[in-house]
CHARMM internal coordinates of N, CA and C (Angstrom, degrees):
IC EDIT
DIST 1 N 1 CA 1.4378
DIST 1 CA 1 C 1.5321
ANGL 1 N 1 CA 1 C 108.83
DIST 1 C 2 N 1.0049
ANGL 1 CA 1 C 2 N 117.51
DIHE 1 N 1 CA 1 C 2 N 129.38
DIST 2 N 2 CA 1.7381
ANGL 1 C 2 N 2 CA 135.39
DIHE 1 CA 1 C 2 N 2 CA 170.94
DIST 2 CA 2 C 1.4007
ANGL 2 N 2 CA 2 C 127.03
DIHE 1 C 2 N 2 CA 2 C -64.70
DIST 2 C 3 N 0.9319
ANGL 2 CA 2 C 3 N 127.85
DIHE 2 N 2 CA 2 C 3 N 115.75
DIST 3 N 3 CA 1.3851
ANGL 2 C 3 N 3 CA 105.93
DIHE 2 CA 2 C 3 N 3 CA 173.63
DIST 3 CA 3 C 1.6735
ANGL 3 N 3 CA 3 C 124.90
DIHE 2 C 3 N 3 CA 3 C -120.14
DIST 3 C 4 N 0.9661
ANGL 3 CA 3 C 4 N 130.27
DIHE 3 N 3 CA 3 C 4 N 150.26
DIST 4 N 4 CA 1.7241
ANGL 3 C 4 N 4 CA 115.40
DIHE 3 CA 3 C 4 N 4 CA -176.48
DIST 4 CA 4 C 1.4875
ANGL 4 N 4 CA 4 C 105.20
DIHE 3 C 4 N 4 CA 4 C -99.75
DIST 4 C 5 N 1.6907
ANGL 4 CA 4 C 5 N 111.76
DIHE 4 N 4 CA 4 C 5 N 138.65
DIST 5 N 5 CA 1.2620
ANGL 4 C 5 N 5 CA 117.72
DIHE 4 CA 4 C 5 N 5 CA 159.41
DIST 5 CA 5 C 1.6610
ANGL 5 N 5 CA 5 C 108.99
DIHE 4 C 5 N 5 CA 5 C -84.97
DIST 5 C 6 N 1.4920
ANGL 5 CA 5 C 6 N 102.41
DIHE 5 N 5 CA 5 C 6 N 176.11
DIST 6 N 6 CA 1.5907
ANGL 5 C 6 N 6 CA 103.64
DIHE 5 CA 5 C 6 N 6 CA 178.91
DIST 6 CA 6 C 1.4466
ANGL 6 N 6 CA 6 C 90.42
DIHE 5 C 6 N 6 CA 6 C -88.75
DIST 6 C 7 N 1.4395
ANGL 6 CA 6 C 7 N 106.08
DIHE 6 N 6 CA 6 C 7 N 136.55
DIST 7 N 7 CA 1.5592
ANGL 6 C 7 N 7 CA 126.60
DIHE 6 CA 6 C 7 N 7 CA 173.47
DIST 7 CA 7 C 1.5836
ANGL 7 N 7 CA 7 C 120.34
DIHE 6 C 7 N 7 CA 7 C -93.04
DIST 7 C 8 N 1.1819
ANGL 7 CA 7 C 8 N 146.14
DIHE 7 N 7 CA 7 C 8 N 98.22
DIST 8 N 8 CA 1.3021
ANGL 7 C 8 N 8 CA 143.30
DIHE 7 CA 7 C 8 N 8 CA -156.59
DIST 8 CA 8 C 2.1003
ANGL 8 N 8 CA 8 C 94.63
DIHE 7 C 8 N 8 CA 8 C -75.91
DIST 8 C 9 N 1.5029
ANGL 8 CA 8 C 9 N 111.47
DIHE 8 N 8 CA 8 C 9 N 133.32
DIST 9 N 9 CA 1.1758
ANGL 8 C 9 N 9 CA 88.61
DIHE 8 CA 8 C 9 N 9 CA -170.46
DIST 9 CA 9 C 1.6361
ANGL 9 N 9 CA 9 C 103.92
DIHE 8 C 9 N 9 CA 9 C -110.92
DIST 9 C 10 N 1.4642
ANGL 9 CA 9 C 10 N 150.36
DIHE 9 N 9 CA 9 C 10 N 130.57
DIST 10 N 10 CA 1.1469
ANGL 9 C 10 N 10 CA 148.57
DIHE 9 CA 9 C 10 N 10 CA -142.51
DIST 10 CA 10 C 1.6422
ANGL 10 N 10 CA 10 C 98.22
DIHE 9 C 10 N 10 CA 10 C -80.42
DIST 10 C 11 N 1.5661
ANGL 10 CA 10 C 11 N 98.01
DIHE 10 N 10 CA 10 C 11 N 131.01
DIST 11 N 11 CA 1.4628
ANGL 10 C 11 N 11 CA 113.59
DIHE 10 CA 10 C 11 N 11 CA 179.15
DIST 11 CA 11 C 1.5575
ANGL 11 N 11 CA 11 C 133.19
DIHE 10 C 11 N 11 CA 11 C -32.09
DIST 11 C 12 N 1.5261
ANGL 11 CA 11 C 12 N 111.44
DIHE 11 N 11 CA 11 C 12 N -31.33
DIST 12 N 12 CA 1.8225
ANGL 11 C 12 N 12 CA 150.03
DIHE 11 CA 11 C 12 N 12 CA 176.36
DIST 12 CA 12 C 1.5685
ANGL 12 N 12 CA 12 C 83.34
DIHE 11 C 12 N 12 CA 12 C -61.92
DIST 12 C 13 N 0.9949
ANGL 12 CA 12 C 13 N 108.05
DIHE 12 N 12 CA 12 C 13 N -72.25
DIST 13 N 13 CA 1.4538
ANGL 12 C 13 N 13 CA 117.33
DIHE 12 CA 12 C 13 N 13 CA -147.59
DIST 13 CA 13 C 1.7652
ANGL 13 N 13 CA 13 C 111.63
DIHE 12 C 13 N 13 CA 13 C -70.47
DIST 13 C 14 N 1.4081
ANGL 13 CA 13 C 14 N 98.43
DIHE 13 N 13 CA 13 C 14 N -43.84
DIST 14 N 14 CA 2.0106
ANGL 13 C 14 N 14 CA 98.04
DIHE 13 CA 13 C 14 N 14 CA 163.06
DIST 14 CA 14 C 1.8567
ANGL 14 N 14 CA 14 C 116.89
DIHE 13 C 14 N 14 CA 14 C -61.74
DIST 14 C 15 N 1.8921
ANGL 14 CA 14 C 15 N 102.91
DIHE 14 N 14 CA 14 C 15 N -24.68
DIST 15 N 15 CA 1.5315
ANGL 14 C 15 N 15 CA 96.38
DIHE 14 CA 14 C 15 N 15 CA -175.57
DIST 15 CA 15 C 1.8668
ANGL 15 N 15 CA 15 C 101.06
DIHE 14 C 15 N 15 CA 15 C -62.06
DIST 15 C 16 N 1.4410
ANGL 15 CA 15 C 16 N 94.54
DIHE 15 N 15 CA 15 C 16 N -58.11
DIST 16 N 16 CA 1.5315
ANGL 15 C 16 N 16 CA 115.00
DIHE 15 CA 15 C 16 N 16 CA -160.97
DIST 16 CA 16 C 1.6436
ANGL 16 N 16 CA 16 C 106.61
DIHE 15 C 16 N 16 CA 16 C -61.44
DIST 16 C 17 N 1.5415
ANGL 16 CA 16 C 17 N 120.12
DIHE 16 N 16 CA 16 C 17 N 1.03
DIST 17 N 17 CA 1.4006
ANGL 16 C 17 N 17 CA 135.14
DIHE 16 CA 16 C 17 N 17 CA 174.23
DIST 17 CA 17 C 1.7057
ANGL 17 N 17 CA 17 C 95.74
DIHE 16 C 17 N 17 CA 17 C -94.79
DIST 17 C 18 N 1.2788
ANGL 17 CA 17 C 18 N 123.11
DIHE 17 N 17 CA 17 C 18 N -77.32
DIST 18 N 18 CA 1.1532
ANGL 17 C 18 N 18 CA 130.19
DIHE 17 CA 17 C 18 N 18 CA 173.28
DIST 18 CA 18 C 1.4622
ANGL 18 N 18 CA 18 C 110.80
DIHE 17 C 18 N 18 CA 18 C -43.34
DIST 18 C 19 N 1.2464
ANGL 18 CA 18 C 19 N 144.59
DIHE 18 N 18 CA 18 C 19 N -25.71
DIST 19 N 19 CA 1.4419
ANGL 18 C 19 N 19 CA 134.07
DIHE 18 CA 18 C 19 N 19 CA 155.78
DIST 19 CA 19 C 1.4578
ANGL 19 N 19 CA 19 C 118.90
DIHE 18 C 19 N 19 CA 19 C -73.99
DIST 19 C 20 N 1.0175
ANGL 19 CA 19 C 20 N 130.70
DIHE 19 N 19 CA 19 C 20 N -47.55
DIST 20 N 20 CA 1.5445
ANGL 19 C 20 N 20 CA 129.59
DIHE 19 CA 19 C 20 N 20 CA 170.31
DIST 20 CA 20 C 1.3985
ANGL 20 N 20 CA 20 C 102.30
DIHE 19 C 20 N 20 CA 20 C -51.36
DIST 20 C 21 N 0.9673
ANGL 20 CA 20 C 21 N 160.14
DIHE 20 N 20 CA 20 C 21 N -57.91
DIST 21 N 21 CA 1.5471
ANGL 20 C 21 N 21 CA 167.27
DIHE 20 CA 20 C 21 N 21 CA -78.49
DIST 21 CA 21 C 1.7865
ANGL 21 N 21 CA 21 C 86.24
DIHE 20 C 21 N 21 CA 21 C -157.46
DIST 21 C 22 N 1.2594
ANGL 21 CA 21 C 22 N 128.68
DIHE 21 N 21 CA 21 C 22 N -25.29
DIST 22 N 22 CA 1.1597
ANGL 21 C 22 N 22 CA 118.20
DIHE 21 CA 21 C 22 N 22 CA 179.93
DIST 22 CA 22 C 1.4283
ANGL 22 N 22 CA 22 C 94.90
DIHE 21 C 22 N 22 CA 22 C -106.55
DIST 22 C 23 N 0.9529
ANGL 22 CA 22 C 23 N 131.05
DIHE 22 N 22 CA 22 C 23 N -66.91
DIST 23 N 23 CA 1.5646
ANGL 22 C 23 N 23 CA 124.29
DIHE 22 CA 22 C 23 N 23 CA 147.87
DIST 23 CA 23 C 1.8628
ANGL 23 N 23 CA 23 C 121.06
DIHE 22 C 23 N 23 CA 23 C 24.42
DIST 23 C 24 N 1.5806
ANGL 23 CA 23 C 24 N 77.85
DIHE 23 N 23 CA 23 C 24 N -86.91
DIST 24 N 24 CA 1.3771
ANGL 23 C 24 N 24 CA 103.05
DIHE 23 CA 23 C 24 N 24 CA 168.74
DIST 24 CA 24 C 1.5316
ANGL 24 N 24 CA 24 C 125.96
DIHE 23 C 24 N 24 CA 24 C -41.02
DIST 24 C 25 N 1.4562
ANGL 24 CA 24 C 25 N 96.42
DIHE 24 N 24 CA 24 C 25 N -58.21
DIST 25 N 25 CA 1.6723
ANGL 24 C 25 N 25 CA 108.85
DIHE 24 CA 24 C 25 N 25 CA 159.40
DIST 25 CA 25 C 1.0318
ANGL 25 N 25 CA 25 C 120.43
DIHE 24 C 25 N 25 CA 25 C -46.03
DIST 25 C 26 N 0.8348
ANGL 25 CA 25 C 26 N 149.26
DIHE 25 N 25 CA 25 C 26 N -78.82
DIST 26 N 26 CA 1.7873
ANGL 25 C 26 N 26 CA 157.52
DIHE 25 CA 25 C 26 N 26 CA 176.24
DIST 26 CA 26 C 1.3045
ANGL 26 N 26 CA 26 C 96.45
DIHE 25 C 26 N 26 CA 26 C -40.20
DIST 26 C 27 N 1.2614
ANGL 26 CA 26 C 27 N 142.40
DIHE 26 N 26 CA 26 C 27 N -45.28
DIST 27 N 27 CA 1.5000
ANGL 26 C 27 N 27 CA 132.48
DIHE 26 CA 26 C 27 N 27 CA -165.57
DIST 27 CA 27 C 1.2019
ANGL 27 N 27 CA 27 C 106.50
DIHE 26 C 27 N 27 CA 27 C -84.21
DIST 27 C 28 N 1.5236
ANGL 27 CA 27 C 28 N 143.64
DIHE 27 N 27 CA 27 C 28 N -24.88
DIST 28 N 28 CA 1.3283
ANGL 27 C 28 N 28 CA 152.29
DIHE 27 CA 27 C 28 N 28 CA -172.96
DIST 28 CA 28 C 1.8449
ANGL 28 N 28 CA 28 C 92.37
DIHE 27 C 28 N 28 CA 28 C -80.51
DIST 28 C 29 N 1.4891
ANGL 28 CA 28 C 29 N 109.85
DIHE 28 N 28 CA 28 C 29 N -64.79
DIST 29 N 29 CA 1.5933
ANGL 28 C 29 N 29 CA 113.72
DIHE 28 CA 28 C 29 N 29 CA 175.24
DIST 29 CA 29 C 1.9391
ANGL 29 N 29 CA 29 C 111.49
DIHE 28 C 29 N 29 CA 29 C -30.88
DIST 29 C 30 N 1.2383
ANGL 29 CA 29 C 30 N 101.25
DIHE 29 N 29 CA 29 C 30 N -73.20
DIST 30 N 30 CA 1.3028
ANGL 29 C 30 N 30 CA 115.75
DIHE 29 CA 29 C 30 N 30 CA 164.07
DIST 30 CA 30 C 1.6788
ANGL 30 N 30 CA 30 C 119.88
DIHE 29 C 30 N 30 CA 30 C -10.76
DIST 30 C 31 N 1.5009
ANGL 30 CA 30 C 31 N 94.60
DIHE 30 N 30 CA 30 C 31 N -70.09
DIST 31 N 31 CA 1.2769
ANGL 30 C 31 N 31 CA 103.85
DIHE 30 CA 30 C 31 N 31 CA 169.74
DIST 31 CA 31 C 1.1407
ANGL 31 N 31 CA 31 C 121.75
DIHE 30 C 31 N 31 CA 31 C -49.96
DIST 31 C 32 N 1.4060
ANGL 31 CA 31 C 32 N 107.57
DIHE 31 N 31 CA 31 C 32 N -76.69
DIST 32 N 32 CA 1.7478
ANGL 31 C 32 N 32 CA 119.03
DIHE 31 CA 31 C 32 N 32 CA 161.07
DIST 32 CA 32 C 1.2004
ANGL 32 N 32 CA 32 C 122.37
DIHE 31 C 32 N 32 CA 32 C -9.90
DIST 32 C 33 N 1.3978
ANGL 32 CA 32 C 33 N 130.28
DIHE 32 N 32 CA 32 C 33 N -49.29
DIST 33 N 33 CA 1.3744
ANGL 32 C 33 N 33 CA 132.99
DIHE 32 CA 32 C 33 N 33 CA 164.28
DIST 33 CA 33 C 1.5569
ANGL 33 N 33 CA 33 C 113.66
DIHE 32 C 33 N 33 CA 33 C -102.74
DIST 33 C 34 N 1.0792
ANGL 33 CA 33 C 34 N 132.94
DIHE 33 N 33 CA 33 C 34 N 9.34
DIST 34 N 34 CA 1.2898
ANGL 33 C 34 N 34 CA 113.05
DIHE 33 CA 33 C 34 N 34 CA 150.87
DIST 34 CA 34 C 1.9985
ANGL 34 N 34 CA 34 C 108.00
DIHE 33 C 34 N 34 CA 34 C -74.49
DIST 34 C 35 N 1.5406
ANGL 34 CA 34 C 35 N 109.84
DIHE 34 N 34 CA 34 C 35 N -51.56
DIST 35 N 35 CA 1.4300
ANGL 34 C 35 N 35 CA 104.49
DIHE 34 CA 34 C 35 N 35 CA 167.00
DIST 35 CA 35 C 0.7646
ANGL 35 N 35 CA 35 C 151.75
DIHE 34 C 35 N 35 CA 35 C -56.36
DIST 35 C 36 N 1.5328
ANGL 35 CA 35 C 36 N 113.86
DIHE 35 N 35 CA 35 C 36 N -16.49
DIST 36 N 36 CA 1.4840
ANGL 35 C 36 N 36 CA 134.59
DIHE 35 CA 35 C 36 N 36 CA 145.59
DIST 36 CA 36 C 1.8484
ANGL 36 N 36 CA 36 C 112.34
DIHE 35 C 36 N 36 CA 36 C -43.10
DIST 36 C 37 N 1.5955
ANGL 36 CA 36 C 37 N 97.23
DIHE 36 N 36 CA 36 C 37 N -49.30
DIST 37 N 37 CA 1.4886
ANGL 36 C 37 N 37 CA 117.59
DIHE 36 CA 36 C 37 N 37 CA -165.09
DIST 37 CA 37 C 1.5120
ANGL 37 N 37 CA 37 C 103.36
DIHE 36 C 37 N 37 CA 37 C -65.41
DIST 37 C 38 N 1.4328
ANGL 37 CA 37 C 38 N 133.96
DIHE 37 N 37 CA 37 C 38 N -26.44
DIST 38 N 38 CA 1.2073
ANGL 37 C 38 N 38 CA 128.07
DIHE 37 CA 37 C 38 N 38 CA -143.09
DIST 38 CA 38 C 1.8272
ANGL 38 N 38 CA 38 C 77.64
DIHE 37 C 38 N 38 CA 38 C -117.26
DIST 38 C 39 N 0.9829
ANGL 38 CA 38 C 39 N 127.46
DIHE 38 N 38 CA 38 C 39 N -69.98
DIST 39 N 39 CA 1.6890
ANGL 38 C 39 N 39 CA 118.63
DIHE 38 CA 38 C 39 N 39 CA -176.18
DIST 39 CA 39 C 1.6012
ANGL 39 N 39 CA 39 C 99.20
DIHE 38 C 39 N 39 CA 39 C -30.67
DIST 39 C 40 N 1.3460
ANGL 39 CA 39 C 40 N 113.38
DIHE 39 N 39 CA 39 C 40 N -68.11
DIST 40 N 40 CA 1.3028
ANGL 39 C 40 N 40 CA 102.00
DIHE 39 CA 39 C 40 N 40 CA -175.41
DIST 40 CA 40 C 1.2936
ANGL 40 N 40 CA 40 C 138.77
DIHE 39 C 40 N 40 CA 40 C -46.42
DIST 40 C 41 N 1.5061
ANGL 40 CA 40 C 41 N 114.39
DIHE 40 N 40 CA 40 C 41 N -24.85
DIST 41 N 41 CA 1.2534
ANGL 40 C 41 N 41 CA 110.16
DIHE 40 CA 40 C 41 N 41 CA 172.38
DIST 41 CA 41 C 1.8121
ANGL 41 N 41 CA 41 C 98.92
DIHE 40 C 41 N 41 CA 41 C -86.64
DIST 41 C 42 N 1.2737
ANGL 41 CA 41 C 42 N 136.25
DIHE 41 N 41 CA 41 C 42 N -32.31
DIST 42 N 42 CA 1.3345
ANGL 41 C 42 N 42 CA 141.88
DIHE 41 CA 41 C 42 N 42 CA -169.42
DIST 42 CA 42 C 1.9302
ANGL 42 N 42 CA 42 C 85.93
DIHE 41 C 42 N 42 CA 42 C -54.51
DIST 42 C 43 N 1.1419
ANGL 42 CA 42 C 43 N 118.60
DIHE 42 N 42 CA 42 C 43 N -23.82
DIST 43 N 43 CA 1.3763
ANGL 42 C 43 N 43 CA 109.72
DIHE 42 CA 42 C 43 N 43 CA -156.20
DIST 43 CA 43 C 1.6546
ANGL 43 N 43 CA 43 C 97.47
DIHE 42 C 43 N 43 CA 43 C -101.41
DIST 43 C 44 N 1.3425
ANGL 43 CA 43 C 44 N 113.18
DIHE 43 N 43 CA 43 C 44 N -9.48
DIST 44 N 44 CA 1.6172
ANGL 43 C 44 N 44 CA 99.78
DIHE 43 CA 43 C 44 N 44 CA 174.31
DIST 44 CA 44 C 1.8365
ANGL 44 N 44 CA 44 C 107.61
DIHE 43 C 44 N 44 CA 44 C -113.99
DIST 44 C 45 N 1.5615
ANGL 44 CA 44 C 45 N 105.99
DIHE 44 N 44 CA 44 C 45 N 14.99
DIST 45 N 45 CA 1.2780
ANGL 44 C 45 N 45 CA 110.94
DIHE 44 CA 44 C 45 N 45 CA 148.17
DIST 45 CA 45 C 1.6068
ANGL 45 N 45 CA 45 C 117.51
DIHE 44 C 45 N 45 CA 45 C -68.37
DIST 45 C 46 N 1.3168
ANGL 45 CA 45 C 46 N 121.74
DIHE 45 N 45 CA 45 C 46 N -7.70
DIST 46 N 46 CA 1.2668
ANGL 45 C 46 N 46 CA 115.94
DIHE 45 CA 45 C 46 N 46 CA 167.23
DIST 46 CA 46 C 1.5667
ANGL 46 N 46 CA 46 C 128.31
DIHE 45 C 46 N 46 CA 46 C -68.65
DIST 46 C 47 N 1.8791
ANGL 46 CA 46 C 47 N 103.29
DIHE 46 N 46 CA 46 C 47 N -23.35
DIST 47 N 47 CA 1.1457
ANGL 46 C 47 N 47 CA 96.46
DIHE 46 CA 46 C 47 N 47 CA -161.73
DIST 47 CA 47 C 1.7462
ANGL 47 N 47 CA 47 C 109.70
DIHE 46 C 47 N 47 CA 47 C -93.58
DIST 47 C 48 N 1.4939
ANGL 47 CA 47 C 48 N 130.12
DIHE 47 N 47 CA 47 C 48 N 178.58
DIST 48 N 48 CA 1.0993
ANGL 47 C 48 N 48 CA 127.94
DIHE 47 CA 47 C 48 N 48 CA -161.83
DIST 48 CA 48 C 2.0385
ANGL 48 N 48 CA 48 C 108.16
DIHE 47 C 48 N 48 CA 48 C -66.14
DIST 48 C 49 N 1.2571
ANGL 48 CA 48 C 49 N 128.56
DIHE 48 N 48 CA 48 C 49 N -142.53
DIST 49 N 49 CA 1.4368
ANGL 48 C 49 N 49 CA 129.37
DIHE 48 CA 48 C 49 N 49 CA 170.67
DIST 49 CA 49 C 1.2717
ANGL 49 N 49 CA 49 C 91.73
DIHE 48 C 49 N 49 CA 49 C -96.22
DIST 49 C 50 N 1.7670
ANGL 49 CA 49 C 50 N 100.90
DIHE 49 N 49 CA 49 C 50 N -55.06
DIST 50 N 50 CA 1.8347
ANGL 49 C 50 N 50 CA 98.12
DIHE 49 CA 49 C 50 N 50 CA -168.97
DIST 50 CA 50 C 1.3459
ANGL 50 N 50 CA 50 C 119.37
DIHE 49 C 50 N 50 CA 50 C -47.87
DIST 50 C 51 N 1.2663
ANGL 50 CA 50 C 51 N 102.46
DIHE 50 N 50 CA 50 C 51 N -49.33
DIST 51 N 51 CA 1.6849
ANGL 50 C 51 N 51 CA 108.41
DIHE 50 CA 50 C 51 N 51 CA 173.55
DIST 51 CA 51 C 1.4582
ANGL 51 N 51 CA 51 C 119.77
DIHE 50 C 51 N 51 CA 51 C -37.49
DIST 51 C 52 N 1.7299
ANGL 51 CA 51 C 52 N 113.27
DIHE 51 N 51 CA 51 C 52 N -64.36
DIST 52 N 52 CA 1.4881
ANGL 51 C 52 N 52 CA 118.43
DIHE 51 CA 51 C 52 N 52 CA -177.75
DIST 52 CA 52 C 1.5017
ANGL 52 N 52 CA 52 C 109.35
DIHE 51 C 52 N 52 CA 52 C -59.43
DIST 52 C 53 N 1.5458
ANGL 52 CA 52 C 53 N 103.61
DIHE 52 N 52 CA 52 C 53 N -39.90
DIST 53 N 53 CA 1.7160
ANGL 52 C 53 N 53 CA 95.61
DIHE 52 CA 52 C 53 N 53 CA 172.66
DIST 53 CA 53 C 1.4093
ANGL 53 N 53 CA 53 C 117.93
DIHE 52 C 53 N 53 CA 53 C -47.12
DIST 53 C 54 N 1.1557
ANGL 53 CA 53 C 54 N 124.75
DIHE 53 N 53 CA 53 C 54 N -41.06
DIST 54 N 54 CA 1.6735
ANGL 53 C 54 N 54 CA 138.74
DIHE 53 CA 53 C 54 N 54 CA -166.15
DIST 54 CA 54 C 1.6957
ANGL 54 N 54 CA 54 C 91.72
DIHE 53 C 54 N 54 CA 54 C -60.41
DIST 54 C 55 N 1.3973
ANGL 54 CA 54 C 55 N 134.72
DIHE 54 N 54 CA 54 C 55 N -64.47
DIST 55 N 55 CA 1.3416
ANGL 54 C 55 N 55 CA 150.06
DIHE 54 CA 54 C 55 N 55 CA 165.77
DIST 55 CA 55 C 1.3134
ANGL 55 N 55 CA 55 C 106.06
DIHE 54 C 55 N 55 CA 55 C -34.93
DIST 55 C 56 N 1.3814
ANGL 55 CA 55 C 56 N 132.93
DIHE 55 N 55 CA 55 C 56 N -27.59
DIST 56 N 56 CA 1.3748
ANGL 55 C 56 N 56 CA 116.43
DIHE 55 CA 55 C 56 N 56 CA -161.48
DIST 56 CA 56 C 1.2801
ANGL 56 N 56 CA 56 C 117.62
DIHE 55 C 56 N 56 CA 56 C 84.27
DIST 56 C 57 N 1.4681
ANGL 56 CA 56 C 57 N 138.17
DIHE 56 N 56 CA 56 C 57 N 3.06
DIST 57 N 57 CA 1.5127
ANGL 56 C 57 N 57 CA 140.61
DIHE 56 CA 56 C 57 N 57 CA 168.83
DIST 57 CA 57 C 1.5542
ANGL 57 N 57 CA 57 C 114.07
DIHE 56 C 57 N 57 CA 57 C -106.62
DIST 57 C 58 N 1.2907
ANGL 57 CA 57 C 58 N 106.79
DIHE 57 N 57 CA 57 C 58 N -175.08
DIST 58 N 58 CA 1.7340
ANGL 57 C 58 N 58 CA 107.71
DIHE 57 CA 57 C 58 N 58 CA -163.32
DIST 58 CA 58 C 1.3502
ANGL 58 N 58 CA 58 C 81.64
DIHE 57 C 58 N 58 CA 58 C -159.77
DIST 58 C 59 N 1.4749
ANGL 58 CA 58 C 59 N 119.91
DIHE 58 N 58 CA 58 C 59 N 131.24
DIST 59 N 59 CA 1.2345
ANGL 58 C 59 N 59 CA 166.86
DIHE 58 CA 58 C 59 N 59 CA 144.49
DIST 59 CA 59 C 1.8661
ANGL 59 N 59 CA 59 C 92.04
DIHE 58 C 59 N 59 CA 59 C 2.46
DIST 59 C 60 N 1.3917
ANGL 59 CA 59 C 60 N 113.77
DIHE 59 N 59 CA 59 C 60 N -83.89
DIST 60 N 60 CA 1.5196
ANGL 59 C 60 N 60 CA 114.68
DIHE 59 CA 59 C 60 N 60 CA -165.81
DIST 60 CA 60 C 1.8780
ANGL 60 N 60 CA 60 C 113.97
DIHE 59 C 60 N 60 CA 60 C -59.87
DIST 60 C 61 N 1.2194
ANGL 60 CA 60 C 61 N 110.99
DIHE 60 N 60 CA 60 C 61 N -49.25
DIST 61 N 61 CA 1.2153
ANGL 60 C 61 N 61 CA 106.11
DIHE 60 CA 60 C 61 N 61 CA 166.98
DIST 61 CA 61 C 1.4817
ANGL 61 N 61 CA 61 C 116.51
DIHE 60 C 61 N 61 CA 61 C -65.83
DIST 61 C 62 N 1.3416
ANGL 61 CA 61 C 62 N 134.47
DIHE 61 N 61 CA 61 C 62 N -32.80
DIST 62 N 62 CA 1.4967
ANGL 61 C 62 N 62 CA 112.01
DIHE 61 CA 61 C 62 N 62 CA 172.85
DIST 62 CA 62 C 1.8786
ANGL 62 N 62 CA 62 C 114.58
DIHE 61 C 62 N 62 CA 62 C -67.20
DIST 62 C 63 N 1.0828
ANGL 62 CA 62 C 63 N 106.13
DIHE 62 N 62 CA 62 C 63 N -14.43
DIST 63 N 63 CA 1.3990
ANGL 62 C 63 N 63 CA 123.52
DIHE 62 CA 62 C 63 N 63 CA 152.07
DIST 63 CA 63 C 1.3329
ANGL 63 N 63 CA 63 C 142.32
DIHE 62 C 63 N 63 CA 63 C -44.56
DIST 63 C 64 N 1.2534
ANGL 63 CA 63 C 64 N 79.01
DIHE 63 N 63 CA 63 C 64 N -69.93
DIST 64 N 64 CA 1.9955
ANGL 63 C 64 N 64 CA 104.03
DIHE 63 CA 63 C 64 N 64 CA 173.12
DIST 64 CA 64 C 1.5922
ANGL 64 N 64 CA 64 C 102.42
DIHE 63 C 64 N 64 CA 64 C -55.23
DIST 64 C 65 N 1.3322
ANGL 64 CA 64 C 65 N 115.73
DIHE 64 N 64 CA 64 C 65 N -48.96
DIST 65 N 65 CA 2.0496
ANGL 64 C 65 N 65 CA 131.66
DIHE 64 CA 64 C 65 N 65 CA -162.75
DIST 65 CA 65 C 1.5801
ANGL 65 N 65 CA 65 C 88.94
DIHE 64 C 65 N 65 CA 65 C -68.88
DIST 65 C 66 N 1.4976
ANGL 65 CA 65 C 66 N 122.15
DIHE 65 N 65 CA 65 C 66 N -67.92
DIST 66 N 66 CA 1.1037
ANGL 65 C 66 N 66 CA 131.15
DIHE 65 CA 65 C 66 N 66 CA 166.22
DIST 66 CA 66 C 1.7322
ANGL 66 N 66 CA 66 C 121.50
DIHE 65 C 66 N 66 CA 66 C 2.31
DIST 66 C 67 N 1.6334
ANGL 66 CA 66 C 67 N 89.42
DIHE 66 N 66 CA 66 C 67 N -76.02
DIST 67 N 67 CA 1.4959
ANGL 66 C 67 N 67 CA 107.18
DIHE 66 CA 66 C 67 N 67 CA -170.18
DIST 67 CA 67 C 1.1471
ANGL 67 N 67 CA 67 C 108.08
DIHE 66 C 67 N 67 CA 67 C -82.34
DIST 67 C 68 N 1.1949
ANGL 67 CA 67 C 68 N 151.54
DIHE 67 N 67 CA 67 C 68 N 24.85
DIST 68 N 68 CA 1.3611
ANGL 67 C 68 N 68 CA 141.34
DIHE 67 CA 67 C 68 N 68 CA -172.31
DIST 68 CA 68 C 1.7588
ANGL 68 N 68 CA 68 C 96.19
DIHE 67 C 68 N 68 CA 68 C -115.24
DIST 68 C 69 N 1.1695
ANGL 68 CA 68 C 69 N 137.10
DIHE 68 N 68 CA 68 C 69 N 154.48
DIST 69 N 69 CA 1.1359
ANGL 68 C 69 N 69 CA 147.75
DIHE 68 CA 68 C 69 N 69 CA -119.44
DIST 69 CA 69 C 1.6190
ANGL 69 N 69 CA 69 C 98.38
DIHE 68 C 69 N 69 CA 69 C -131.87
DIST 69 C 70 N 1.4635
ANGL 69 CA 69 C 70 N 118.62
DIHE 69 N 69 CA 69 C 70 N 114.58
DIST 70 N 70 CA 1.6469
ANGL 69 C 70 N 70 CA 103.95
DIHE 69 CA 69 C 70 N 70 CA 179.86
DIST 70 CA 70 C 1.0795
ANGL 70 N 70 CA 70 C 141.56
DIHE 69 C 70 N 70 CA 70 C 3.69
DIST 70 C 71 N 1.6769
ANGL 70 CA 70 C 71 N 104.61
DIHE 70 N 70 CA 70 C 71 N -70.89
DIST 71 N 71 CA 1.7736
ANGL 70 C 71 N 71 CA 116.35
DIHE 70 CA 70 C 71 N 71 CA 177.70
DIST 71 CA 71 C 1.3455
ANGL 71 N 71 CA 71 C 104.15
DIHE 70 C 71 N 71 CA 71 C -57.94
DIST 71 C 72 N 1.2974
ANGL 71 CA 71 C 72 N 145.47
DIHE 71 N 71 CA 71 C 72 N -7.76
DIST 72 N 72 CA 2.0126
ANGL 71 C 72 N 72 CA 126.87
DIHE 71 CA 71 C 72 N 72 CA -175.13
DIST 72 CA 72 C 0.9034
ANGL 72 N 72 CA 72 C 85.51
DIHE 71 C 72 N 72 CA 72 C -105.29
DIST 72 C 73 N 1.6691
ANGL 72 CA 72 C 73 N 106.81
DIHE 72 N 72 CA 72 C 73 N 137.96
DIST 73 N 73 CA 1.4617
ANGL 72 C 73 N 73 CA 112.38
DIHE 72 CA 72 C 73 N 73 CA 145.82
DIST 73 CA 73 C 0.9895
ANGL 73 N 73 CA 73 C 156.22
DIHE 72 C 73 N 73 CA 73 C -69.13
END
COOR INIT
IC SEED 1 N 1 CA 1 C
IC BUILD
């Protein structure tokens, strides 16, 4: 049978843990609102040309933003 002692873990190594892991955070967020970003425009593909014209957008580029896939910015 095995048993574990407590392992002291070197200070370097909890920073460079605690940065990835925040890292990580921010890149998931990121996402989070880029997919937010892309429904929303998927959702003013509903409206007519005239309409998006009124907004200042055009039909193919709310398209193009649309289709591009969470991770791109």
């Amino acid at each position: 049978m095995m048993t574990y002692q407590h392992c002291p873990v070197p200070a370097r190594v909890g920073s460079h843990l605690y940065a990835l892991l925040a890292y990580g955070r921010a890149t998931l967020h990121t996402w989070q609102q880029h997919r937010r970003e892309r429904y929303d425009l998927r959702c003013l593909l509903c409206l007519d040309d005239r309409q998006l014209a009124d907004i200042g957008l055009q039909r193919w580029s709310v398209a193009w933003e649309a289709s591009k896939p969470f991770w791109r910015p």
